[in-house]
SETI-276354 format. One record per residue (C-alpha): chain; x, y, z; residue in three letters. Coordinates in nm, 3 decimals, always signed. Layout:
 mol       X       Y       Z type
   A       X       Y       Z  ALA
...
//
This chain:
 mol       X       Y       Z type
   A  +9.951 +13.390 +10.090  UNK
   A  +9.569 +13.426 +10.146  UNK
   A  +9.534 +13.588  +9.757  UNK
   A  +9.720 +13.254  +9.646  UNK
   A  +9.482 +13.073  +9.835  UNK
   A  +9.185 +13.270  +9.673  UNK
   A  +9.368 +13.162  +9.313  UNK
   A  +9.431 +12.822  +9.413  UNK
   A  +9.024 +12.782  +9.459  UNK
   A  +8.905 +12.924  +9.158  UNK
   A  +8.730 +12.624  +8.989  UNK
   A  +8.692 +12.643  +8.550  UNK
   A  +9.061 +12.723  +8.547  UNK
   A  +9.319 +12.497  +8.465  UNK
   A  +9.631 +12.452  +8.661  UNK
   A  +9.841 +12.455  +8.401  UNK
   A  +9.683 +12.794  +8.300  UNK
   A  +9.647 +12.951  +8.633  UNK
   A +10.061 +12.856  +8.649  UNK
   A +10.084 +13.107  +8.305  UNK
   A  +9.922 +13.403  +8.499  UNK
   A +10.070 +13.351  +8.788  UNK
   A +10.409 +13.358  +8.630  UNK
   A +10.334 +13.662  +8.413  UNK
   A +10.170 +13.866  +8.739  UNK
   A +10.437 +13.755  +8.969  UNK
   A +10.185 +13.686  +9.288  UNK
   A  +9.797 +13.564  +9.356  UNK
   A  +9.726 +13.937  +9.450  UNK
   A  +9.819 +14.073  +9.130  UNK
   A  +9.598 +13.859  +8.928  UNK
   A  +9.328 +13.914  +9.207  UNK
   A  +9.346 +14.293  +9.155  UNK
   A  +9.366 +14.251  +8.718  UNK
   A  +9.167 +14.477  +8.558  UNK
   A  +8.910 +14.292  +8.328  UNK
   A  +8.962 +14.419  +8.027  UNK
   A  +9.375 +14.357  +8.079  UNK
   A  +9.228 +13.986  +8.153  UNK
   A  +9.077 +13.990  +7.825  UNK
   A  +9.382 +14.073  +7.617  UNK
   A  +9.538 +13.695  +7.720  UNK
   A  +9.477 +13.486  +7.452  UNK
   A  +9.473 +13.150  +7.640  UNK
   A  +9.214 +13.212  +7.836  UNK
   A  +8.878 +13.151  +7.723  UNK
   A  +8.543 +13.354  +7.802  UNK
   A  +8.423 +13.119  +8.052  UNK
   A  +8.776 +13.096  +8.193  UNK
   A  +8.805 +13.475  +8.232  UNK
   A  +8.382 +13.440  +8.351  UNK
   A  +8.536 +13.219  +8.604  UNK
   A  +8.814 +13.460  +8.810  UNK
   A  +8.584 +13.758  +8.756  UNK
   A  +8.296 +13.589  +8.950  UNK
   A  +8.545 +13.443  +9.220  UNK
   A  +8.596 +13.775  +9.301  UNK
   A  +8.255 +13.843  +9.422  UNK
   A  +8.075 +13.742  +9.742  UNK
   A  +8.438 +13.624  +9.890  UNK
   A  +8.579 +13.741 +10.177  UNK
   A  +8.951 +13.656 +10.089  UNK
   A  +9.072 +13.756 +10.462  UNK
   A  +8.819 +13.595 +10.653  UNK
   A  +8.852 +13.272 +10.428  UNK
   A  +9.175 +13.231 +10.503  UNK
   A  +9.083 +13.258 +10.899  UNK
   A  +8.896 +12.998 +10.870  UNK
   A  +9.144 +12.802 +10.689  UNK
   A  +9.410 +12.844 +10.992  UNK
   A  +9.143 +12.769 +11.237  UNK
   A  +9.087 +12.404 +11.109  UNK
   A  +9.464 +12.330 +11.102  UNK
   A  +9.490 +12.298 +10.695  UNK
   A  +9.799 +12.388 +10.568  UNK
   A  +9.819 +12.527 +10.208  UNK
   A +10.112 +12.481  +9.954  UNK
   A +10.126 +12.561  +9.610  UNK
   A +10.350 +12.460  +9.366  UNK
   A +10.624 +12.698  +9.427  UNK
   A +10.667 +12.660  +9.798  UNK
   A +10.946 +12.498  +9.909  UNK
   A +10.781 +12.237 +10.094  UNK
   A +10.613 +12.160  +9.766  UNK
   A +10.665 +11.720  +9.706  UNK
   A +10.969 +11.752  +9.489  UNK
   A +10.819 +11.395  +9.344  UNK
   A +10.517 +11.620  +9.213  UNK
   A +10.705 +11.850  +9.005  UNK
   A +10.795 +11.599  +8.780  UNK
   A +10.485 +11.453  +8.677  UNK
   A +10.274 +11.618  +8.363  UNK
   A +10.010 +11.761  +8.520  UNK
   A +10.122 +11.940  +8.830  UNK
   A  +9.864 +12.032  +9.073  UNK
   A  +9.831 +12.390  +9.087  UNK
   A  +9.848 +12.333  +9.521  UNK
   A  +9.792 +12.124  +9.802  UNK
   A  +9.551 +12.129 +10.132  UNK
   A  +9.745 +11.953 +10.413  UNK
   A  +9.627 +11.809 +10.741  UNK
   A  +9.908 +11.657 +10.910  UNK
   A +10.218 +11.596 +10.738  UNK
   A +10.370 +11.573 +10.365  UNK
   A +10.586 +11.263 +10.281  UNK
   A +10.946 +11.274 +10.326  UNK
   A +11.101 +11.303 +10.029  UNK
   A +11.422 +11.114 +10.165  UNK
   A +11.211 +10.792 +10.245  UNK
   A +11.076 +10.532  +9.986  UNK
   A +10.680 +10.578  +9.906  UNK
   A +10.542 +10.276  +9.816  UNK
   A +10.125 +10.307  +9.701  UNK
   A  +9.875 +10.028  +9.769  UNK
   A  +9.545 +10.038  +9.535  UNK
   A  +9.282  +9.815  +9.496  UNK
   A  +8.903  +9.748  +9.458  UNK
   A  +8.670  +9.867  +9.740  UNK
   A  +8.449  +9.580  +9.687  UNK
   A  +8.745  +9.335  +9.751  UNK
   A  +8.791  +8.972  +9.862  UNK
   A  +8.883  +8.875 +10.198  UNK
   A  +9.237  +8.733 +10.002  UNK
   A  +9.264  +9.105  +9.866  UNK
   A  +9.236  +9.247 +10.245  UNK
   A  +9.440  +9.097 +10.466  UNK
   A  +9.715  +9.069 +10.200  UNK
   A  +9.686  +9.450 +10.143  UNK
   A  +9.737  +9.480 +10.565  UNK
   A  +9.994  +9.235 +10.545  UNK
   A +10.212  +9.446 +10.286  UNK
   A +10.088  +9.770 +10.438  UNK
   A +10.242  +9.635 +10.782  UNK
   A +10.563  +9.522 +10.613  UNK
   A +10.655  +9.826 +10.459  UNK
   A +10.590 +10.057 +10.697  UNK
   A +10.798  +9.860 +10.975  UNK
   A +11.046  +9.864 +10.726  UNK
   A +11.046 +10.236 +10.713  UNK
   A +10.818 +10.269 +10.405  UNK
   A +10.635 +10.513 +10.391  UNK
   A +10.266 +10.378 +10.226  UNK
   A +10.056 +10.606  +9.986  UNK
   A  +9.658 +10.548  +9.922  UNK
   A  +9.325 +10.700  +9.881  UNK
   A  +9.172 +10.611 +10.234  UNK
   A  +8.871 +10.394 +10.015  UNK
   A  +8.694 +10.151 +10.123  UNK
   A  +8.852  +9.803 +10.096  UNK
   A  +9.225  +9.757  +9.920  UNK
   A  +9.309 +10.146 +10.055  UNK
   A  +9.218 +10.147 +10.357  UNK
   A  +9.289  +9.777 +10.459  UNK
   A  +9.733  +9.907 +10.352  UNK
   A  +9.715 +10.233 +10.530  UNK
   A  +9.556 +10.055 +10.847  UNK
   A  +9.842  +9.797 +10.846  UNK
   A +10.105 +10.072 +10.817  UNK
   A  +9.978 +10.283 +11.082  UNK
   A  +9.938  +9.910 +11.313  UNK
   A +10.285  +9.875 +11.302  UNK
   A +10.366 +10.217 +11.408  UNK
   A +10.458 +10.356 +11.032  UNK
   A +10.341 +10.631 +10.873  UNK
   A +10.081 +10.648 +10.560  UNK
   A  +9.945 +10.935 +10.369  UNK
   A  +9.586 +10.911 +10.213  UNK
   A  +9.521 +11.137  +9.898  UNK
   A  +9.150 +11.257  +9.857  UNK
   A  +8.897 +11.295  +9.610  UNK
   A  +8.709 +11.550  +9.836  UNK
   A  +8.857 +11.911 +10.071  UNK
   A  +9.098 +11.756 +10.367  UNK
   A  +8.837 +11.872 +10.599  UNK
   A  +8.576 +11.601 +10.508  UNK
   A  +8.640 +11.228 +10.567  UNK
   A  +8.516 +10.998 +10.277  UNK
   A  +8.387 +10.770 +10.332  UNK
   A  +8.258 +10.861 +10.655  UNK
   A  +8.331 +10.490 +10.833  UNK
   A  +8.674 +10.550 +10.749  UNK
   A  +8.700 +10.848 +11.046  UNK
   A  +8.899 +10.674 +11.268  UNK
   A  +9.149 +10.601 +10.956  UNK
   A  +9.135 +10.944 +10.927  UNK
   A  +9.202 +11.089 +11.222  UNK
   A  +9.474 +10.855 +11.320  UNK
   A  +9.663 +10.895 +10.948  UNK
   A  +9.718 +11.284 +11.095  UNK
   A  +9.894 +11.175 +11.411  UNK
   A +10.130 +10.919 +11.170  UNK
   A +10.148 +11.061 +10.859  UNK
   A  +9.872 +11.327 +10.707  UNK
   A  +9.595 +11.376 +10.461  UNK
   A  +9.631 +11.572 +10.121  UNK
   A  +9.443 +11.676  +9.853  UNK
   A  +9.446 +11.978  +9.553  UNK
   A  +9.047 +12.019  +9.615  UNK
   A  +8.976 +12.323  +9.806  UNK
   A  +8.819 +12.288 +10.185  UNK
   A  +8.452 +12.211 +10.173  UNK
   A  +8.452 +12.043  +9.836  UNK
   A  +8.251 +11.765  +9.853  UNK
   A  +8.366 +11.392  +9.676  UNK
   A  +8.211 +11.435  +9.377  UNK
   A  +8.290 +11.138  +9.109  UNK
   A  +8.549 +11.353  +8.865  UNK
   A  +8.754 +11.437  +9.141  UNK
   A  +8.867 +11.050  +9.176  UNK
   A  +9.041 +11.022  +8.860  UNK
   A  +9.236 +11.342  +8.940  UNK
   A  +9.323 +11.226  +9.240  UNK
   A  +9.481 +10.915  +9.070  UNK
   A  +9.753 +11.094  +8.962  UNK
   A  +9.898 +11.245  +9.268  UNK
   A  +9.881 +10.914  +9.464  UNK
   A +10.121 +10.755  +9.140  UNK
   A +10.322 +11.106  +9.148  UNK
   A +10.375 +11.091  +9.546  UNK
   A +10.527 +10.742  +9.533  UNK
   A +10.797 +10.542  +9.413  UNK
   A +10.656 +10.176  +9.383  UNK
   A +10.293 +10.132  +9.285  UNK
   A +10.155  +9.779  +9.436  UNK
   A  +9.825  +9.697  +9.274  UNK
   A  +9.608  +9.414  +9.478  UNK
   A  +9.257  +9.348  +9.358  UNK
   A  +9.130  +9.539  +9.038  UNK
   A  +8.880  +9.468  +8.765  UNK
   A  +8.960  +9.501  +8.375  UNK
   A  +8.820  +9.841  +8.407  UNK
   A  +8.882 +10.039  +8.717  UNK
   A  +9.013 +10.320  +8.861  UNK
   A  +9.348 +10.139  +9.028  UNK
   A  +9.465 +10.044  +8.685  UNK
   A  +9.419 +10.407  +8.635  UNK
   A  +9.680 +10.473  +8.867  UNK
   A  +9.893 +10.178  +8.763  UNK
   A  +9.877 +10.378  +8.399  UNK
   A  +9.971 +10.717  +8.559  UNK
   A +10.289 +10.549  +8.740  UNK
   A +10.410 +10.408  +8.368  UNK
   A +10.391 +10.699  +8.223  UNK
   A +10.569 +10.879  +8.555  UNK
   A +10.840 +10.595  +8.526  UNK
   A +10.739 +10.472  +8.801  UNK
   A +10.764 +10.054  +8.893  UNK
   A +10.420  +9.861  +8.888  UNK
   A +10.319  +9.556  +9.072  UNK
   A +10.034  +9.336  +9.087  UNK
   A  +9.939  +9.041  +9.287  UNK
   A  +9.834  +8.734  +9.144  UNK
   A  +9.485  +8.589  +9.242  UNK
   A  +9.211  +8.274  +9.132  UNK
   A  +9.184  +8.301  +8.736  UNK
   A  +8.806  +8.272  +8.830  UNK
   A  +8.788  +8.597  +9.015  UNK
   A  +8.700  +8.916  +8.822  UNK
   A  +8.867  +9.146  +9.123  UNK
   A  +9.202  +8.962  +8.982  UNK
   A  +9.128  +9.007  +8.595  UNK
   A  +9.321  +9.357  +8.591  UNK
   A  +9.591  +9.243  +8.784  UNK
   A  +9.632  +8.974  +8.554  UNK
   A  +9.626  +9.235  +8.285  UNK
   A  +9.920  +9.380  +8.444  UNK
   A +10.098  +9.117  +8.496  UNK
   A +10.088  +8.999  +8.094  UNK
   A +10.218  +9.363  +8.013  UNK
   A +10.512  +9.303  +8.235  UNK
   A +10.416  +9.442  +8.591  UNK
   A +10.626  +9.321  +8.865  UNK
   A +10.452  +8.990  +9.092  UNK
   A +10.429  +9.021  +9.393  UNK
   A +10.505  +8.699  +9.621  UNK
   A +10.563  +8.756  +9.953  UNK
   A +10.620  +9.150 +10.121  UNK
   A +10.960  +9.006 +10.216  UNK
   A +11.034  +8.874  +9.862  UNK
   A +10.891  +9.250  +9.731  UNK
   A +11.155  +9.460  +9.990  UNK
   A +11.458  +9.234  +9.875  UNK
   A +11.384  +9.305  +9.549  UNK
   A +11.372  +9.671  +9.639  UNK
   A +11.698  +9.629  +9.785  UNK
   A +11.549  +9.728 +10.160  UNK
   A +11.653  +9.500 +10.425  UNK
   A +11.312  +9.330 +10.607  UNK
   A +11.298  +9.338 +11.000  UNK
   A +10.994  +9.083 +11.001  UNK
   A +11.137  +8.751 +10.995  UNK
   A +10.929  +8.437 +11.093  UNK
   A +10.967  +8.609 +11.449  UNK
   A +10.563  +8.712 +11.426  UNK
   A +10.479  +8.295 +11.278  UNK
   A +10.659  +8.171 +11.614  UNK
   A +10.515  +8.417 +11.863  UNK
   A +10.210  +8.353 +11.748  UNK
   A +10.259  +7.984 +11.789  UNK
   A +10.437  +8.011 +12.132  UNK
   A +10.073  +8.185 +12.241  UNK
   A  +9.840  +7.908 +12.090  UNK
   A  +9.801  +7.581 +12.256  UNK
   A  +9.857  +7.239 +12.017  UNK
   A  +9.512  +7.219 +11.884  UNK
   A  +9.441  +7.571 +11.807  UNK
   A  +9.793  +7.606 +11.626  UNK
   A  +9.687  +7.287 +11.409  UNK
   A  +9.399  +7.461 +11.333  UNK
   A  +9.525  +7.779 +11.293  UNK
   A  +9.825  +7.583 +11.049  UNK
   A  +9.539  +7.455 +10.804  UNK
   A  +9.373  +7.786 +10.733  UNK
   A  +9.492  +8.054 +10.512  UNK
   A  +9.325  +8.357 +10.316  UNK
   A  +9.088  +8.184 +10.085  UNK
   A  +8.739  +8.029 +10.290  UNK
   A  +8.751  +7.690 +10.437  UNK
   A  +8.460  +7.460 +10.575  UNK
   A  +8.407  +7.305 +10.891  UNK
   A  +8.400  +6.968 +10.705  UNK
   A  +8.746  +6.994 +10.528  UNK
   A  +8.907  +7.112 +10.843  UNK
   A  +8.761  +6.791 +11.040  UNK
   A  +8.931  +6.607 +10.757  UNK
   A  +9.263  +6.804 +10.760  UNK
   A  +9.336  +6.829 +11.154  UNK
   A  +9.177  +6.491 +11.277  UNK
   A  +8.996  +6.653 +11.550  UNK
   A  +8.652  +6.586 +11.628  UNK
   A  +8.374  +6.841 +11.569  UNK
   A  +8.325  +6.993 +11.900  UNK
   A  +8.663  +6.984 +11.916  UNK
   A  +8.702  +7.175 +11.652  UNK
   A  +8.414  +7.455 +11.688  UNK
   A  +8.599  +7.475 +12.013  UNK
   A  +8.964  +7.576 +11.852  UNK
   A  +8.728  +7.794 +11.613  UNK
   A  +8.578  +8.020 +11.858  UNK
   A  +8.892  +8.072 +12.065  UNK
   A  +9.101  +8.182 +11.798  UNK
   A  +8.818  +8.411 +11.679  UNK
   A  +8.822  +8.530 +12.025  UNK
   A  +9.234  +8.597 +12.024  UNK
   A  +9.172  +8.768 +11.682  UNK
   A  +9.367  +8.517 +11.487  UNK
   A  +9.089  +8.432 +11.231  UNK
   A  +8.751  +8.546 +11.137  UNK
   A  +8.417  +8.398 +11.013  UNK
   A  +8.315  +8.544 +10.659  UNK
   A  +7.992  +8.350 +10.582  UNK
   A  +7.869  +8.052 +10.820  UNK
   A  +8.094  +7.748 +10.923  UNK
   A  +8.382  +7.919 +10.664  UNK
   A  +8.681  +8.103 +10.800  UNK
   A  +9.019  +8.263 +10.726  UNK
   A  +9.344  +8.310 +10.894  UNK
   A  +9.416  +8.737 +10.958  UNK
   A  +9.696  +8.716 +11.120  UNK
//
């Protein structure tokens, strides 16, 4: 396997034309081993294709490579293993292999993606941990590119209530980007796993993104779009999944706000809306096991005041003036309610005096 490995690596080859030779040589050692000028005679290849696999050759220790590949716990798989995502296989442009740390989704169990901007509204955040949450407790298994923002904010809410979630890199498995996402990143290979077709050591550079796109839409079933501009790389993905087949969902936001203009794009070319994660899984046909159980614990811990308080906030910013005006309480009264459920985690302060419910 460590010649297919060498293969997989070469960069200035195409997938689709490193499949041809490996189909006509039968293994990665046999095209290692080609003679040039036999290279030469295939009439697909170009020069700097052929330029390519000859210089691979040099300087690399294929043995000790692979070493060091076993050492850091990344698995390698390409396209004709058996443990190869069957859901890959059927898209267009079929990565030539993949670098696993951790696991591979199940390809029994619904895979559900969650995109979004990175620069993305506190309304764009907590809704993408709300769904993220959902469908994993509902045995959903969520797919995403561990960014900043929208992709992070689903995978963390799978993996808080104990589901599993698979982020897709633009980068080698063996380097976390971006870099405040390590904790993300470690825990996604204890509950779930991290994949990508670059190579170990590869760093993120900004072509690999768009590549990446594709295997995020291939992996999953259900593509949930939260926050995106008219031009970005989520509607990328959202593009990829139409042309896989695949169902596309966007969520409806201000008509103001520029991080909902290509969601509202989607949703005038037909996308699904989503309403609710509960409203999203019955449409699915998957039966939810969140009820209003988690709206009546979380009253049964608050005391009156706080849960008025708590009642009158919601995902969009409000003052301290229109919530003395909305719960009747005096001010001190209610800085007081303010700080304690900022203390319980319940809501947070985005800019001064405003906040917003998170849980």
């Amino acid at each position: 396997m460590m010649y297919e490995y060498w293969f997989a690596a070469v960069a200035g080859v195409s997938d689709r034309k490193k499949r041809l030779l490996r189909e006509e040589y039968g293994e990665g050692k046999a095209v290692y081993y080609i003679e040039e000028m036999r290279l030469r005679m295939h009439q697909f290849l170009e020069d700097k294709e052929i330029e390519a696999i000859l210089q691979a050759r040099k300087g690399h220790d294929v043995e000790k490579e692979w070493r060091e590949l076993e050492k850091k716990n990344i698995r390698f798989i390409p396209y004709f293993a058996d443990e190869y995502p069957k859901r890959l296989l059927q898209i267009g442009d079929v990565p030539y292999a993949l670098y696993v740390k951790g696991k591979l989704p199940a390809e029994d169990c619904l895979s559900i993606a969650i995109v979004g901007a990175r620069k993305c509204t506190p309304y764009g955040e907590e809704l993408a941990l709300e769904y993220g949450e959902c469908l994993a407790a509902n045995g959903i298994q969520v797919i995403s590119g561990m960014a900043k923002g929208i992709d992070g904010a689903g995978q963390r809410g799978a993996l808080n209530s104990g589901g599993e979630t698979y982020g897709v890199l633009g980068c080698g498995v063996d380097i976390c980007y971006p870099r405040e996402h390590i904790g993300l990143y470690m825990d996604m290979q204890v509950k779930g796993g991290v994949l990508s077709e670059q190579p170990p050591g590869r760093p993120p550079l900004p072509v690999y993104f768009p590549m990446r796109n594709r295997i995020i839409s291939g992996l999953s079933d259900v593509i949930l779009v939260m926050e995106a501009r008219e031009r970005s790389g989520s509607l990328i993905t959202a593009d990829l999944a139409l042309e896989q087949g695949k169902d596309v969902y966007a969520l409806p936001g201000p008509v103001t706000s520029r991080l909902s203009q290509g969601c509202h794009g989607l949703l005038r070319q037909g996308a699904g809306i989503l309403i609710s994660p509960q409203d999203l899984l019955e449409e699915l046909g998957v039966g939810s096991q969140q009820t209003e159980q988690k709206s009546d614990k979380i009253k049964k811990v608050l005391e009156n005041h706080e849960n008025v308080v708590y009642s009158c906030l919601g995902l969009f910013p409000k003052g301290i003036c229109d919530l003395t005006e909305e719960t009747g309480l005096r001010v001190q009264e209610l800085m007081d309610c303010l700080i304690t459920l900022e203390i319980k985690g319940y809501i947070r302060e985005i800019s001064k005096n405003h906040y917003i419910k998170v849980r």
